[in-house]
C-alpha positions in Angstrom: 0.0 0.0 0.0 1.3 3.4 -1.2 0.9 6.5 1.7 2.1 9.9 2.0 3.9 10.6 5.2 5.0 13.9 6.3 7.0 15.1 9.3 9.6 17.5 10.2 13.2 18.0 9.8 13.7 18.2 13.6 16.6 15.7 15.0 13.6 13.8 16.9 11.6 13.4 13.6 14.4 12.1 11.7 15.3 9.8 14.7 12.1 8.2 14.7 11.1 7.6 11.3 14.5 6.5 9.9 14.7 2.9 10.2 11.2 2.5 8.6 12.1 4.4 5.7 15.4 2.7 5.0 14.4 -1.2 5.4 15.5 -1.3 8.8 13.0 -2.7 9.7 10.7 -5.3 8.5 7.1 -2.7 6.6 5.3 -5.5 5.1 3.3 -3.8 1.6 3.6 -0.2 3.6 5.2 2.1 1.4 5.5 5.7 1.8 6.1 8.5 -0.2 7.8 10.8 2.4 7.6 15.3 2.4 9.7 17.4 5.1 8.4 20.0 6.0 7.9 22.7 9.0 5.1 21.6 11.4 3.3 24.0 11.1 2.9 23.8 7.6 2.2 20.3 8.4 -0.4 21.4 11.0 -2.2 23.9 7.9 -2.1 20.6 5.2 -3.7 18.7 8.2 -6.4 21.1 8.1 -7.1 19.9 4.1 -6.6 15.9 4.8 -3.4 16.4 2.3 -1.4 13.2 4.2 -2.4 9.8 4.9 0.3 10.1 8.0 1.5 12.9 9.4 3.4 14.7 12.5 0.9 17.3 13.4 0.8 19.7 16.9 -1.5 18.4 19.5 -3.9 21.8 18.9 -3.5 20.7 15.6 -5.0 17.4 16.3 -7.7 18.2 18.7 -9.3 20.3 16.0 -9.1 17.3 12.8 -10.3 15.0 14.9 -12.9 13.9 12.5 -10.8 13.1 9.6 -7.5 11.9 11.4 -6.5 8.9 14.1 -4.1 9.5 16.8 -1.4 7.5 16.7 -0.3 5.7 19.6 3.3 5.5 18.8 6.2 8.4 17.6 4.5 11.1 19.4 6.8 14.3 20.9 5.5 14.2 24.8 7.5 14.4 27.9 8.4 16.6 31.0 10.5 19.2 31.1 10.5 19.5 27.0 7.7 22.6 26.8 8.1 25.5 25.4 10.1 28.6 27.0 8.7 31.9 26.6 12.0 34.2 26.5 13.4 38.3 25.5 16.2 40.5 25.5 15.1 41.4 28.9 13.1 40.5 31.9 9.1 41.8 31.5 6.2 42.6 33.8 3.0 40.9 33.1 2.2 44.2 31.6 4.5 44.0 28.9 3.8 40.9 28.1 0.4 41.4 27.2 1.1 44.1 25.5 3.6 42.4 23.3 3.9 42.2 20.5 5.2 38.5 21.1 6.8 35.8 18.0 4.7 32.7 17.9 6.2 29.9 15.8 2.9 29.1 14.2 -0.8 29.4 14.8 -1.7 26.0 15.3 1.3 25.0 17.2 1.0 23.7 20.8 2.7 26.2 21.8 0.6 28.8 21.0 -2.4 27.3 23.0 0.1 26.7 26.4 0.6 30.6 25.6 -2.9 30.9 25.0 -3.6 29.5 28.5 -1.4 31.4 30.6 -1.7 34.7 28.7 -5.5 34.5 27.6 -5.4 38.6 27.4 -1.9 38.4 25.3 -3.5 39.2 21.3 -0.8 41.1 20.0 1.3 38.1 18.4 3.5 37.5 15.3 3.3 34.1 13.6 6.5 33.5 12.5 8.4 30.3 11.4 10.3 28.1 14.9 13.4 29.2 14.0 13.1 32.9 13.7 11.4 33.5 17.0 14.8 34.2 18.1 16.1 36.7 15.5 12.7 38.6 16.0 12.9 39.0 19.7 16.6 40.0 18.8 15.8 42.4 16.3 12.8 44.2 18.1 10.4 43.0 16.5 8.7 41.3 18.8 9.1 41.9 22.9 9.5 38.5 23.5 8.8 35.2 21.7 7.9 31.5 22.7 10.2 29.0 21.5 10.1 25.2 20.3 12.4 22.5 19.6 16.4 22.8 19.4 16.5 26.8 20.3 15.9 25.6 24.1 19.4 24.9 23.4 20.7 28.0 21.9 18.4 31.2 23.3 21.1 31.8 26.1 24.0 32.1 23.5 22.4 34.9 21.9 21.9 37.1 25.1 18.0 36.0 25.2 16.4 35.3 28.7 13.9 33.0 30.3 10.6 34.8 31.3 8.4 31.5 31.9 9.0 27.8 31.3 5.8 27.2 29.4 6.3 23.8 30.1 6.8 24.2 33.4 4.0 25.8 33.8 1.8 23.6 32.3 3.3 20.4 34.8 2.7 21.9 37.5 -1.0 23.0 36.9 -1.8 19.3 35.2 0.6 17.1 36.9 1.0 15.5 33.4 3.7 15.2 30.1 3.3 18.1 28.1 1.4 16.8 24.5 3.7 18.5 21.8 3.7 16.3 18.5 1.4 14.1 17.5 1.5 11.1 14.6 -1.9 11.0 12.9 -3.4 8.6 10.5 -6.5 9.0 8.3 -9.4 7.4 9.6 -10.1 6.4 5.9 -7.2 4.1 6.1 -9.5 2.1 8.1 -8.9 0.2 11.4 -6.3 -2.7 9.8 -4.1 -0.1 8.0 -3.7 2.2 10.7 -2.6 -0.8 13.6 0.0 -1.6 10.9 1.6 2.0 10.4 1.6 2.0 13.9 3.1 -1.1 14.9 5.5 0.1 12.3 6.4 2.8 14.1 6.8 1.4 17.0 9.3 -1.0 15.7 11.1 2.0 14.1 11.9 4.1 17.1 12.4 0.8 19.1 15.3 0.1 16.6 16.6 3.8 17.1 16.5 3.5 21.1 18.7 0.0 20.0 20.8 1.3 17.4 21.1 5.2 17.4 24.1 5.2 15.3 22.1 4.0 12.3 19.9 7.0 12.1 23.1 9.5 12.6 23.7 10.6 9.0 20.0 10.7 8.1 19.6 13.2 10.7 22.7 15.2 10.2 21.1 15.9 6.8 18.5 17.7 7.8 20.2 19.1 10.8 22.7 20.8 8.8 23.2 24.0 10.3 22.9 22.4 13.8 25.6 22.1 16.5 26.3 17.5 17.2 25.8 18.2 20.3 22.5 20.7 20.3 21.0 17.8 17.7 21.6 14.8 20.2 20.0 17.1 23.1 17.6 17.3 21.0 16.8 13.7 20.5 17.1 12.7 24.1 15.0 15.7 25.2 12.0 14.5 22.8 12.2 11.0 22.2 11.4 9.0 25.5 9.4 5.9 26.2 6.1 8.2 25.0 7.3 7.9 21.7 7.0 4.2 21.7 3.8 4.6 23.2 1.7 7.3 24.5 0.4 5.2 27.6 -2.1 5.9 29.8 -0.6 9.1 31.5 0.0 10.0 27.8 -3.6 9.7 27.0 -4.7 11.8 30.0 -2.5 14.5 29.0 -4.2 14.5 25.8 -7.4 14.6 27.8 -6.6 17.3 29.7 -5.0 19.5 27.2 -8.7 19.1 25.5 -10.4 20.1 28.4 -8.5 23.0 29.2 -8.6 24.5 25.2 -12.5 23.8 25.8 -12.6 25.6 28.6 -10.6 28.9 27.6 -12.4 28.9 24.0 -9.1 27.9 22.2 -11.3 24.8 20.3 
């Protein structure tokens, strides 16, 4: 069976999805034709069913519901992996809300953890991940929330921590923080989609196994990225949720849903 599978060109991704795509493991009549892309422009072609897989935000997911399954394995959900809401400076409240503030993409779960702490915060700029930083830098923004590898590289460029969004969010749930999601379409039908999961399942379980397999893949789309940023990266993302979300996993889900309800975000 042919499918289109898309996910990003983040270390974790890459990790995750390399063995399956390079006969690493055994994929029966799964074949995929694979696109890299941004998540958030993965989050937008969610939106029109584009992909019969594909990495999608949690906010992303709670609102295509309808059309896609959630996955149960090669999700992006942990603790102390959320986002970090940083500037130039330290900020009142005030100023915050005020913003203007860099938001790497609308549908992103970042934006509704921001959403949840800041409900009042509407001045925003939605700007691609990786220029959050430059934009906070530049002025353009007061401050700006910030996602995957730039945890690792804020503090190099004179930026500041203002709030662990992730933080935050533990310590009002008690739960993982639900950041990437794999989804399937529901047309694929129940027999497809145990298969592309099982699949990968056994492809991050051969990464956890072999991690040096996956090392050049990743370098290629981690080009520009400090070794030692991208495998930070992979063991701050990739944990035992990615092999399965679990039952704490689930309730995150839950109560990420529940608290978006709640403050009008879906």
């Amino acid at each position: 069976m042919q499918l289109t599978l898309g996910f990003s060109p983040c270390p974790n991704d890459t990790f995750i999805f390399h063995a399956m795509l390079h006969g690493l493991v055994p994929s029966g009549d799964l074949h995929f034709n694979t696109v890299i892309e941004d998540v958030e422009t993965l989050n937008e072609w969610a939106f029109d069913e584009r992909l019969d897989v594909t990495k999608a935000s949690f906010h992303t997911y709670l609102k295509v519901r309808d059309a896609y399954t959630l996955l149960d394995s090669g999700a992006a959900l942990g603790f102390g992996c959320g986002p970090l809401l940083i500037a130039r400076t330290q900020l009142s409240h005030a100023e915050i809300i005020n913003g203007p503030i860099a938001i790497p993409g609308e549908n992103t779960t970042a934006h509704m953890l921001f959403r949840l702490k800041y409900p009042d915060a509407s001045n925003k700029k939605f700007v691609l991940f990786s220029d959050v930083e430059q934009a906070v830098i530049d002025g353009r923004a007061v401050a700006g929330v910030i996602i995957h590898e730039n945890r690792f590289t804020y503090a190099s460029k004179g930026l500041v921590e203002i709030l662990d969004l992730g933080a935050y969010w533990e310590s009002e749930t008690g739960t993982p923080i639900p950041l990437g999601a794999i989804l399937a379409k529901k047309s694929l039908g129940t027999e497809q989609t145990l298969k592309i999961e099982r699949l990968i399942k056994s492809s991050v379980e051969h990464a956890f196994l072999h991690p040096e397999d996956s090392l050049s893949f990743t370098k290629k789309y981690a080009s520009e990225m400090d070794p030692d940023v991208m495998l930070k990266h992979i063991k701050t993302y990739v944990n035992d949720f990615s092999i399965s979300l679990q039952d704490s996993g689930m309730a995150a889900v839950r109560e990420l849903e529940f608290r978006a309800k709640r403050a009008g975000i879906i």
